[in-house]
C-alpha positions in Angstrom: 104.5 93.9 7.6 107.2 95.0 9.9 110.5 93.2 10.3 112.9 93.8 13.1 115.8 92.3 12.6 118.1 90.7 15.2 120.5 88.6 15.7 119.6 84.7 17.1 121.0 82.0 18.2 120.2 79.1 15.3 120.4 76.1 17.7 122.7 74.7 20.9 125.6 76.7 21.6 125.8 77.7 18.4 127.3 81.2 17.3 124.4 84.5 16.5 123.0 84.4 12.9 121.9 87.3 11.3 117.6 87.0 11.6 114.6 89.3 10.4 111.1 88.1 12.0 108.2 89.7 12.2 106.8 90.3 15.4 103.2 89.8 14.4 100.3 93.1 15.7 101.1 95.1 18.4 99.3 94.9 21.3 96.7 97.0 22.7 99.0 97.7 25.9 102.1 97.3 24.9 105.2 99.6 23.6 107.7 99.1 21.0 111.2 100.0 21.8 113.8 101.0 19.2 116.9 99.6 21.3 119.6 102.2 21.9 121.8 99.5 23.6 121.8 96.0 25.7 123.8 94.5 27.9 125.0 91.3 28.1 123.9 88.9 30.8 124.8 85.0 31.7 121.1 84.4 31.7 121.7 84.9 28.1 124.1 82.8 27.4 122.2 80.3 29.7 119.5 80.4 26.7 121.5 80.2 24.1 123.3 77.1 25.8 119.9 75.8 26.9 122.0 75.3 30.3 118.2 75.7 32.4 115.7 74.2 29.9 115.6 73.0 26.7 115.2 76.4 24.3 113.2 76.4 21.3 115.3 78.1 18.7 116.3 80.3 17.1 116.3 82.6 19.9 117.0 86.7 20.0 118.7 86.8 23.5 118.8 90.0 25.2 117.3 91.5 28.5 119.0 94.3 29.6 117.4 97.2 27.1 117.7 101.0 26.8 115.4 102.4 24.3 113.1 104.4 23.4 109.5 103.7 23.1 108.6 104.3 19.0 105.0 102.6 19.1 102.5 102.1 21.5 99.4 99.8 21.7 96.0 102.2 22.4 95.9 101.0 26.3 99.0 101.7 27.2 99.4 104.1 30.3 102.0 106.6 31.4 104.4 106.2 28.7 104.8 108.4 25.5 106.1 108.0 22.2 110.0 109.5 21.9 110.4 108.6 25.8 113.5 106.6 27.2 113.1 103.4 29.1 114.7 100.6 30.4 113.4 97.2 30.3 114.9 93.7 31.6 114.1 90.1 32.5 110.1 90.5 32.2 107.9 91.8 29.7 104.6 91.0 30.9 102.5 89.6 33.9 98.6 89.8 34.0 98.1 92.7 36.1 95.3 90.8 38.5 96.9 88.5 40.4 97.8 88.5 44.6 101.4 89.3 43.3 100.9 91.8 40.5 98.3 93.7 42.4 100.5 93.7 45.6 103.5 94.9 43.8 105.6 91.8 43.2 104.4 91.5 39.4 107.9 89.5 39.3 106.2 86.6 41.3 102.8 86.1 39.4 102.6 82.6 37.5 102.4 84.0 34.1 105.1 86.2 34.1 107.0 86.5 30.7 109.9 86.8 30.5 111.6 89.0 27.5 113.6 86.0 25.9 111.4 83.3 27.0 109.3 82.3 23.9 109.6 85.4 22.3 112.6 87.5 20.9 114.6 90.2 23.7 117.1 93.1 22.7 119.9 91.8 20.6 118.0 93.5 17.8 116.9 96.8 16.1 113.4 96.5 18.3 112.1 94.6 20.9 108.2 94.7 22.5 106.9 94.3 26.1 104.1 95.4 28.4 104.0 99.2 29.2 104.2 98.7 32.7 107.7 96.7 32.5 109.0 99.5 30.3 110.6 101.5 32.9 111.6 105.2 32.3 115.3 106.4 33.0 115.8 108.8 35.8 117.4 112.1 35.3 121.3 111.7 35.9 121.2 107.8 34.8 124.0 107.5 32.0 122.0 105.4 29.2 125.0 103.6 27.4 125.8 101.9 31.0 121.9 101.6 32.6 121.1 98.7 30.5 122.8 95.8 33.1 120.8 97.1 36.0 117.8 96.4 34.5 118.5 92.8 35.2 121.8 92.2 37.3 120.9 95.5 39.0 117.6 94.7 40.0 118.7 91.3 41.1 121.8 92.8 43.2 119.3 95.2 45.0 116.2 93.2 45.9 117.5 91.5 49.0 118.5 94.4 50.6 114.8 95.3 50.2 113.1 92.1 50.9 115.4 91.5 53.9 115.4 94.7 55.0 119.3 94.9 55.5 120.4 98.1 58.2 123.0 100.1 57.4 124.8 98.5 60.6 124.5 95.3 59.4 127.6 93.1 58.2 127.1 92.0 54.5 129.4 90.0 52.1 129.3 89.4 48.6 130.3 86.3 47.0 131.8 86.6 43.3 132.6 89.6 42.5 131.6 90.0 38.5 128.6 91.0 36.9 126.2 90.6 40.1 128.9 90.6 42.3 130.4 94.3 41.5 127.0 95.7 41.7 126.0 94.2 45.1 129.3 95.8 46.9 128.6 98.9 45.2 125.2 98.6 46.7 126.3 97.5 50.0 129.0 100.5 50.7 126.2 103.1 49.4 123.7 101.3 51.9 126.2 102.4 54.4 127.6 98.4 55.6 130.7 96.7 56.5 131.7 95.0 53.2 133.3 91.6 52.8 134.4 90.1 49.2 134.5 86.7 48.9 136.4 86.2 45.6 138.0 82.7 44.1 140.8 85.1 42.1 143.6 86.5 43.7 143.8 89.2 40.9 140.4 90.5 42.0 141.1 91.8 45.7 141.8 95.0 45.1 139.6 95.6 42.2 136.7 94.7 45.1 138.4 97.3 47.3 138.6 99.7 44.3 134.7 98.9 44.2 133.5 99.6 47.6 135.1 96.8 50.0 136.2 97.0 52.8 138.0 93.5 53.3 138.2 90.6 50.8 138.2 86.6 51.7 139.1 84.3 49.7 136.3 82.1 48.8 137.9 78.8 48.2 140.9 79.1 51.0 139.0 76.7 54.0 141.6 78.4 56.5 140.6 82.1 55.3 136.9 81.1 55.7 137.3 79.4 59.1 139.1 82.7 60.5 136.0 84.4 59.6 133.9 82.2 61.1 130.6 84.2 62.9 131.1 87.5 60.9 127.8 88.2 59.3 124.9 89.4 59.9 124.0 88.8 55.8 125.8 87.0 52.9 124.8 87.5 49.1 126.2 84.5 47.1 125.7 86.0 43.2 127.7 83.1 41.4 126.3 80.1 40.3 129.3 77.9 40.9 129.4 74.6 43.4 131.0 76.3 46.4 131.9 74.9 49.9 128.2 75.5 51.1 129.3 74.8 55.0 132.3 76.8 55.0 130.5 79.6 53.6 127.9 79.4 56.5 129.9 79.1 59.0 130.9 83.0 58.4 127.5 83.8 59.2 126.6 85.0 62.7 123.8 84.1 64.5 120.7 84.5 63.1 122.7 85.6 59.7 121.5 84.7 56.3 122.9 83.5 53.1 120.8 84.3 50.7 121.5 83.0 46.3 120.9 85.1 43.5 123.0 83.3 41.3 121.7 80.2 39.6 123.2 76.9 41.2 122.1 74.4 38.9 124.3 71.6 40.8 122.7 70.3 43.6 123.7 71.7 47.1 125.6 69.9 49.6 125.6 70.9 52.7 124.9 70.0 56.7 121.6 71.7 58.5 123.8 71.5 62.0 125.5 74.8 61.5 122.0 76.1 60.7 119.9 75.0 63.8 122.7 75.6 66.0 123.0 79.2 65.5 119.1 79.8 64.2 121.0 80.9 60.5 119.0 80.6 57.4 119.0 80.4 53.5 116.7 82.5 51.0 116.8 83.2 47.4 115.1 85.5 45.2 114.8 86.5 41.4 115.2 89.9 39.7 112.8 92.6 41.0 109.6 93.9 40.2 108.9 97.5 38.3 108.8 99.8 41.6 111.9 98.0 43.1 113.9 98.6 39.9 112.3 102.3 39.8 113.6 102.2 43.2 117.1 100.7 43.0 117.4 103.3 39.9 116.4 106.4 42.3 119.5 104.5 44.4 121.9 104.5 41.7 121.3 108.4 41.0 121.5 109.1 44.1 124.8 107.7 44.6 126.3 108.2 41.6 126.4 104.2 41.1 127.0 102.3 37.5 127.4 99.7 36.8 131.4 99.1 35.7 130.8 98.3 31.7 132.8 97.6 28.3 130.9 98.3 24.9 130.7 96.3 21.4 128.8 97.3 18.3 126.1 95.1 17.9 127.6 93.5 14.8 130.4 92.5 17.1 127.9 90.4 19.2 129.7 87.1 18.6 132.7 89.0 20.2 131.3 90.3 23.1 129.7 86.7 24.3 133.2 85.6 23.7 134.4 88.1 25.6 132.2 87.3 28.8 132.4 83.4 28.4 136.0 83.6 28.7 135.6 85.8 31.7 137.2 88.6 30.4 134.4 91.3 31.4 135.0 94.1 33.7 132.6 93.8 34.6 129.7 94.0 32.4 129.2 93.8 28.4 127.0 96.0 26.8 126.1 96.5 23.1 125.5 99.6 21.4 123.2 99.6 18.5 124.7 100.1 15.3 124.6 102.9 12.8 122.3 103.0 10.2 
């Protein structure tokens, strides 16, 4: 029998807990990964808080992995033993679906995700399917990859779904761990940037980031002056904003499109809608080739994302850390020494 051992979540809220379990046979197409490092994302603490569902516990959060692959099943394809890969917010779809066959294996129904009835990366090992264990690029930095492997993935995918033109107007609203990466993404996509941002203190930090103008997101007389702006604005906070005010910046035919997770329900009127033919959209975190792709991106433009590192064994720390928005702008833990 082999143990991995991790660190869970015992029950509601509460604080990690030391935790061997075995993860039962290896499958015939999947990979084990010895994890190298793993960021921290809010879709973790969201598990651990049950904030979306009720969680089963104890749970081994962590979705944002850089390995490298020590085991693999007998059908696995294209990956080798001693290779690097990244792995995030999936771990498995069935391969034969409309969606997995037609390259958006992060729609099919039986998606599973990596800390969604099973145990993710805030632990010595974690498993998944070979084809969601992504390899690193040449010229990707490994102690900083892990967060686009989730927020990374999400911050790129509308800019490929929507097919956003380097002409095109964009803003960003929230500028943390989403929020940092989608301006980044933005200026190397060669667009006029806009950050939307609730904190004063973080105005020049967006400009520092790729920016080229920041609004407030709260001020209604701010957001009124910038009324008819955009051609496209990313919202990548899950806060209760003001919805029509937020629109109104659009121009027509713009979109606003959420990556964040509202859980609150949205208030808002259609008439600034229909009258200039604007629309809303959302979308997950991306499939395999998009997150190959957006990883080609980040080479490419020498983009990271903007990390700070704990030991493992400091885990309680870190969430700390991020829940009392202290992160700059992503967490990521580093596996411990033996």
């Amino acid at each position: 029998m082999t143990m991995f051992r991790g660190w869970a979540a015992p029950g509601k809220g509460a604080e990690l807990q030391r935790f061997d379990f075995d993860p039962g046979a290896l499958g015939p197409e999947e990979v084990e990964i010895a994890v190298e490092h793993c960021g921290i994302c809010h879709s973790d603490l969201a598990m651990v808080d049950s904030e979306w569902f009720p969680v089963s516990y104890p749970v081994v959060p962590g979705h944002e992995v850089v390995g490298t692959i020590v085991a693999a099943g007998p059908h696995v394809k294209g990956r080798t033993l001693g290779q690097r890969v990244g792995l995030g917010w999936h771990s498995s779809s069935c391969q034969h679906c409309a969606y997995c066959l037609g390259g958006e294996q992060n729609l099919c129904p039986t998606r599973q995700p990596t800390i969604v009835g099973r145990h993710g990366g805030f632990a010595d090992k974690v498993r998944a399917h070979w084809s969601w264990a992504l390899p690193l690029p040449e010229g990707l930095d490994p102690a900083s990859a892990g967060p686009l492997m989730c927020g990374g993935g999400t911050a790129f995918l509308p800019f490929v779904i929507h097919d956003i033109k380097p002409t095109d107007r964009v803003g960003v609203v929230g500028i943390g761990g989403l929020g940092h990466l989608a301006v980044k993404f933005a200026n190397a996509w060669g667009c006029e940037v806009t950050a939307f941002t609730s904190s004063a203190s973080k105005r020049e930090e967006a400009l520092a980031l790729g920016a080229h103008r920041t609004i407030s997101s709260v001020d209604q007389n701010e957001l009124k002056a910038f009324a008819g702006q955009l051609d496209f604005l990313m919202v990548t906070v899950g806060a209760s904003l003001e919805w029509d005010a937020l629109i109104g910046t659009l121009a027509p035919k713009g979109r606003m499109h959420l990556v964040g997770v509202v859980t609150e329900a949205m208030k808002l009127r259609t008439g600034s809608l229909l009258s200039w033919q604007r629309s809303m959209s959302a979308s997950p975190t991306a499939s395999p080739v998009t997150l190959m792709k957006m990883m080609d991106f980040c080479v490419r433009h020498g983009i990271a994302p903007q990390v700070e590192h704990f030991p493992m064994s400091r885990v309680n720390d870190a969430i700390a850390h991020l829940r009392n928005g202290q992160a700059r702008y992503r967490v990521v833990l580093d596996a411990d020494s033996a």
